[in-house]
N, C-alpha and C positions, 0 to 999 in steps of 0.2 A: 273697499277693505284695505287694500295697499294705503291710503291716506290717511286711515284711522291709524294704521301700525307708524304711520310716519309719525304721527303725533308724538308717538312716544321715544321717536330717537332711532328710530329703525330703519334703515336705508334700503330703496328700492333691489337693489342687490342682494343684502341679508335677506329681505322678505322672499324673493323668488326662489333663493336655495332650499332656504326654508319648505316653501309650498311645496316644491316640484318633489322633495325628498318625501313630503305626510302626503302626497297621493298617491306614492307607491305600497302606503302601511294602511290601505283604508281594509284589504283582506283582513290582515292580522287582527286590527281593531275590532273587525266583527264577532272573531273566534274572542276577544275580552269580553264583549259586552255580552255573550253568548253566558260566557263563565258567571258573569255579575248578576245574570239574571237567573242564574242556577242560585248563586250563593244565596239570593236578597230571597228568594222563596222559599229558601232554609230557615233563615233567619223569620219569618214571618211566621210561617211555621211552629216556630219553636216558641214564638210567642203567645203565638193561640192556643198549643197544647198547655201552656201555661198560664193563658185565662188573664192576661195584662189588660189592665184595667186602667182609669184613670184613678184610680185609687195608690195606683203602685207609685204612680209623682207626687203625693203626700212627702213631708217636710218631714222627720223627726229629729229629737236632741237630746244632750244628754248621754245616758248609756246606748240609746237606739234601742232600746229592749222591742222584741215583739214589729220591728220595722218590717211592713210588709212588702214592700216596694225593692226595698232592698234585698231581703231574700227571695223573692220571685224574681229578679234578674238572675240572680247565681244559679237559680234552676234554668231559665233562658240559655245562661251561659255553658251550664254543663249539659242541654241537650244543643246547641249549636256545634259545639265543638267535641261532642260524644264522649264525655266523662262522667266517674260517677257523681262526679262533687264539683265545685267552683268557688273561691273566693275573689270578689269585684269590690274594689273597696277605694272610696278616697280617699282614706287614711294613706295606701300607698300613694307615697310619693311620686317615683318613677318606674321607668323602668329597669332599673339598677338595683333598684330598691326592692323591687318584686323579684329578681334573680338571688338578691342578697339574703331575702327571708326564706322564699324557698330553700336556698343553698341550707343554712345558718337554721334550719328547723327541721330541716330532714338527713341530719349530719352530726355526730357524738365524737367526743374527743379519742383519737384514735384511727375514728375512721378515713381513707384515701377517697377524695375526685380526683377524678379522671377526666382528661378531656382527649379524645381520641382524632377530633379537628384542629389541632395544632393551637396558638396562642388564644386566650379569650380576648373578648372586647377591651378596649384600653379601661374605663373604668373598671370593669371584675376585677383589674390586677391588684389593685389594694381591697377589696374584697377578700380573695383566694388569698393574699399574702403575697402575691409574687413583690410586690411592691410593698413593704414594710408600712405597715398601717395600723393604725387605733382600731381594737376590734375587728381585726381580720380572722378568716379561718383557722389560718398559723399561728394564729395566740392562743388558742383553742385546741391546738394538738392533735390538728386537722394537717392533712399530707396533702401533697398536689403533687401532680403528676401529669405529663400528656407526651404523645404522640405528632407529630407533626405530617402534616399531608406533602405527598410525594408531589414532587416537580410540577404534574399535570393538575395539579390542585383534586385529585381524588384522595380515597383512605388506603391508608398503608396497612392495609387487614392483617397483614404477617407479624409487622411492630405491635396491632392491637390486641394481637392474640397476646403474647408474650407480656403484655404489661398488666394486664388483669392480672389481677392477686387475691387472694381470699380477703385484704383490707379494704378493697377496693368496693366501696359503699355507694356511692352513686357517680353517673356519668354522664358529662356534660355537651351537648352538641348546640354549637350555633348555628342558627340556617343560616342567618344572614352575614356579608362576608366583614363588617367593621371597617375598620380604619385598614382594610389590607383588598389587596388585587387577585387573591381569589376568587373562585366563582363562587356564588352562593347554590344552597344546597338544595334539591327540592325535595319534596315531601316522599317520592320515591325512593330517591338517592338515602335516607333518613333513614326511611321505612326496609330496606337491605342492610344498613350498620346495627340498627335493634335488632334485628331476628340475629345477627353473628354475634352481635354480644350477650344476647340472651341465650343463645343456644350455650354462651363457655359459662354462662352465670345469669342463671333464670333470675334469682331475686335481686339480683342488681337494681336499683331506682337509676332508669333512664329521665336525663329533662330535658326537654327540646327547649330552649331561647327564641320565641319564634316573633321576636321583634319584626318588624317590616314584610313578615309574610303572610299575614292571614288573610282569607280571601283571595291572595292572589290566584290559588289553584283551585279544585274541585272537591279536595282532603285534604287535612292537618295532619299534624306529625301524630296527633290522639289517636288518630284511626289507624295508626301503622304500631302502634306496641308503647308509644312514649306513656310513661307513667306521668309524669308533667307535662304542661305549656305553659311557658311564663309569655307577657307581656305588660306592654304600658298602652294604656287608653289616650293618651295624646300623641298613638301614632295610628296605624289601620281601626282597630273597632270603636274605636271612640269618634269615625266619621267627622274629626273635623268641629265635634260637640260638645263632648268631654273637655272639662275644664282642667280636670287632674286624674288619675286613681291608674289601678292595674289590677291585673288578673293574674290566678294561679287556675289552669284545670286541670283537675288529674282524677287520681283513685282515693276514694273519701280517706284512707291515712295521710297522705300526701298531705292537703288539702287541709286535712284539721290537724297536723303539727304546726303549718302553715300559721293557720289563724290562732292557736294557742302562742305561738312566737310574736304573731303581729299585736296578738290582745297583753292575754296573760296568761296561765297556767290557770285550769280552769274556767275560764270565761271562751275565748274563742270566737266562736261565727257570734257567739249570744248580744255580743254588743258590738257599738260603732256605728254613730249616727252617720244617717245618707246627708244631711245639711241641704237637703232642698239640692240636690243635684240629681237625683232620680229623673226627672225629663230629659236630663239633656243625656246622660248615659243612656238609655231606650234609645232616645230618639237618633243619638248618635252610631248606635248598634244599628239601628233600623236602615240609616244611611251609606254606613263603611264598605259593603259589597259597591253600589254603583262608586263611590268615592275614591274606593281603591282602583278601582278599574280606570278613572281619569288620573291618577296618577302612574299606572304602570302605562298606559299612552305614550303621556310624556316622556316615562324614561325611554319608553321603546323613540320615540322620534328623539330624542338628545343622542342617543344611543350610534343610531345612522346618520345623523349629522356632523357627529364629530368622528365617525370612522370612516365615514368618505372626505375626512381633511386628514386623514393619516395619524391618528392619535389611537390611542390604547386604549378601549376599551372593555369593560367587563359588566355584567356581560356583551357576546356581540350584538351586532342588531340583528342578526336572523336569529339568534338563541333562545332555547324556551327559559320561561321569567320561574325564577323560586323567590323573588320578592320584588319591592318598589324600589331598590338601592341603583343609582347607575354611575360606575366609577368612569371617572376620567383621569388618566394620566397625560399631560402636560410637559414632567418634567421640567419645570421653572416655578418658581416659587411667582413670578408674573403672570405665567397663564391661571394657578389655583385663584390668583386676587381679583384678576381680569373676569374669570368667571363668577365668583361672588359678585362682583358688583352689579354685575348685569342681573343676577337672581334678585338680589335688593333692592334694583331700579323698578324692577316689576313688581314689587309688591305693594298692596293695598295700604297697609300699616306701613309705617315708616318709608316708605320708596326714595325719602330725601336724603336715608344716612347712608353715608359711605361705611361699610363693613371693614374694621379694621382685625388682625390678627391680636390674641392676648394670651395670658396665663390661667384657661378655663380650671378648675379646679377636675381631676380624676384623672389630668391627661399628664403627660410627661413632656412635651413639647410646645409652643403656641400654636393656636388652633384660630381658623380664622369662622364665620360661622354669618351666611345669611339667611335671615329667617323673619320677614317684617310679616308674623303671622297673628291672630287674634288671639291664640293663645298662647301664651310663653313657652319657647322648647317645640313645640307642635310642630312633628317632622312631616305627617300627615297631610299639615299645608306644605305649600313650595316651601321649599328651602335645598340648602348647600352649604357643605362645610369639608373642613378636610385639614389635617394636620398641617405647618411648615416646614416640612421635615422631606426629605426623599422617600420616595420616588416622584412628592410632589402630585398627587393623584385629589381630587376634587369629587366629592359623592351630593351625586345629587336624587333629591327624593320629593316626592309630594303633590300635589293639585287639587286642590277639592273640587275642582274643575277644570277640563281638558285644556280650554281656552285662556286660564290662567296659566296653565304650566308649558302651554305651549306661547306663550307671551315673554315669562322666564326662558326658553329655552333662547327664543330668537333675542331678547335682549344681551344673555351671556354671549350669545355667539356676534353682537354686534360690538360687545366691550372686548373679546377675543382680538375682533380686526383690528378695531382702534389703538389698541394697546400693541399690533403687531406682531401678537404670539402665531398667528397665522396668518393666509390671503387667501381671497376667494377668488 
């Protein structure tokens, strides 16, 4: 085994810290796959009360009228995730793009979001207006407003009280932590912020952002009070299959302002052809439990590899996971590059480019970004990326399999030494 990892660049050194570190996580590992094998007989489940056929991977085009393939996932999707309703749609672009319709569909001029977990994700911020944008919220005469999390990265319940207003229309929580060194949130922690703010404002619409979390735990933010769950399918439920699309689940208003914003006034779930991508959504659904599980592995071992060299980590490696994100801070803009490269070495699709830093479009800073994955963007696969900007922190996410991502982890940590940012 040591001589196939040689092959790749991997030095008898790197590999032994490597090993000796993942046979201390073969516990932990177990309690994953324990999880995956809970989630994956949800999901199966959910599909046989819904009678998935080979009929439902039928092509349609056009307006999609009457697709049947297509609305039998969304029923899938809203009993997997325990909503009344679901829209799963390739039409949605990203994951950005499913935060922005939800946002932008369940929101009237006038009304205040809230975000009660401090800054959103960098892209939202031209969304919400923080960032002055074509068709933002704030053109629209939409308020923002938020609360910032206290030192220890918890909620500042005393500030959230106080900031709720009778304008204050919906509220935004992201599980997962973004471009920041927070911890991310889990479904419990979520599931305590909805009952406080329902209890100062029952009809508030809660939306959880549950990019990079699903599956990871044994509940969704749906089963704790969230009126929403957004995502994108080229990260956990789309298993690695999914070519494009995202999901809204929630409560059938939610849901169908959702898809009258994404169609038209009018029209709605009724149209929106599936374009012959119905198998791979299923089949990519059907996969994301085990899928996700070889990817939170990985983070857990990247996690204890780089806190036993003295580095920042978030979460720790004994910590319990609220998603697949595993922040590395660095602190040099060498170590964030040193790490890409290594993720990029490892990868199937391009392994030969060096990952260079650019001017991504939704960020404010260069972003440097590896990801030689099958499908474009797919964080789901290995990948790693992370601003140039301080604190210089490097997030890494992804595996569709164990052995892949634990290949990325030992490559980064071998462009680590090379380049010097550390010593073993």
């Amino acid at each position: 085994m040591k001589e196939i990892y040689e092959g790749f660049g991997i030095s008898s050194k790197v590999y032994d810290y490597a090993v000796n570190i993942e046979e201390k996580l073969k516990n932990r590992f177990n309690d994953i796959d324990k999880v995956a094998e809970i989630n994956q007989l949800k999901v199966i489940k959910a599909m046989q009360d819904n009678k998935v056929s080979a009929e439902c991977f039928g092509q349609s085009s056009g307006y999609g009228y009457d697709d049947f393939g297509r609305d039998t996932l969304e029923k899938v999707y809203a009993d997997v995730f325990k909503t009344e309703s679901a829209l799963v749609r390739p039409q949605i672009t990203c994951g950005t793009h499913a935060l922005a319709l939800a946002l932008m569909s369940n929101l009237r001029p006038g009304d205040e979001l809230y975000s009660p977990a401090g800054k959103p994700y960098d892209t939202l911020e031209e969304v919400i207006g923080i960032r002055p944008s074509k068709g933002s919220l704030a053109e629209y005469g939409i308020t923002y407003r938020q609360t910032d999390l206290l030192p220890d990265g918890s909620f500042d319940y005393e500030n959230i009280a106080k900031s709720i207003n009778k304008k204050t229309k919906l509220i935004t929580i992201q599980r997962s932590k973004g471009y920041q060194t927070r911890p991310s949130f889990t479904v419990e922690k979520i599931g305590e912020l909805i009952n406080f703010v329902k209890k100062i404002k029952p009809e508030v619409i809660v939306m959880v952002d549950n990019c990079y979390g699903e599956f990871v735990q044994l509940k969704e933010p749906s089963e704790k009070g969230a009126d929403m769950i957004v995502g994108s399918l080229i990260k956990n439920p789309g298993g690695g299959l999914a070519p494009i699309g995202g999901y809204i689940c929630g409560t059938k208003e939610c849901v169908e302002n959702a898809a009258y914003r994404l169609t038209s006034p009018g029209l709605g779930k009724e149209v929106g052809a599936s374009l012959g991508v119905m198998r791979s959504f299923y089949q990519g659904l059907f996969l994301s439990p085990v899928v996700t599980a070889s990817a939170l592995k990985g983070a857990i071992l990247a996690a204890n590899i780089y806190e036993n060299l003295g580095f920042s980590v978030v979460p720790g490696g004994s910590e319990k996971r609220a998603d697949i994100i595993q922040a590395v801070t660095f602190g040099t803009r060498e170590g964030v590059e040193a790490f890409c490269r290594g993720i990029q070495a490892a990868a199937p699709v391009d392994g030969h480019v060096v990952p260079e830093p650019w001017d991504m479009p939704g960020y404010d800073s260069k972003v440097i970004m590896a990801a030689g994955a099958f499908v474009q963007g797919s964080s789901i696969e290995l990948s790693a990326d992370g601003p140039i900007a301080p604190p210089y922190a490097v997030y890494f996410q992804g595996g569709l399999t164990y052995p892949h991502a634990k290949l990325g982890i030992m490559m980064s940590l071998q462009k680590i030494i090379e380049s010097g940012v550390a010593k073993l």
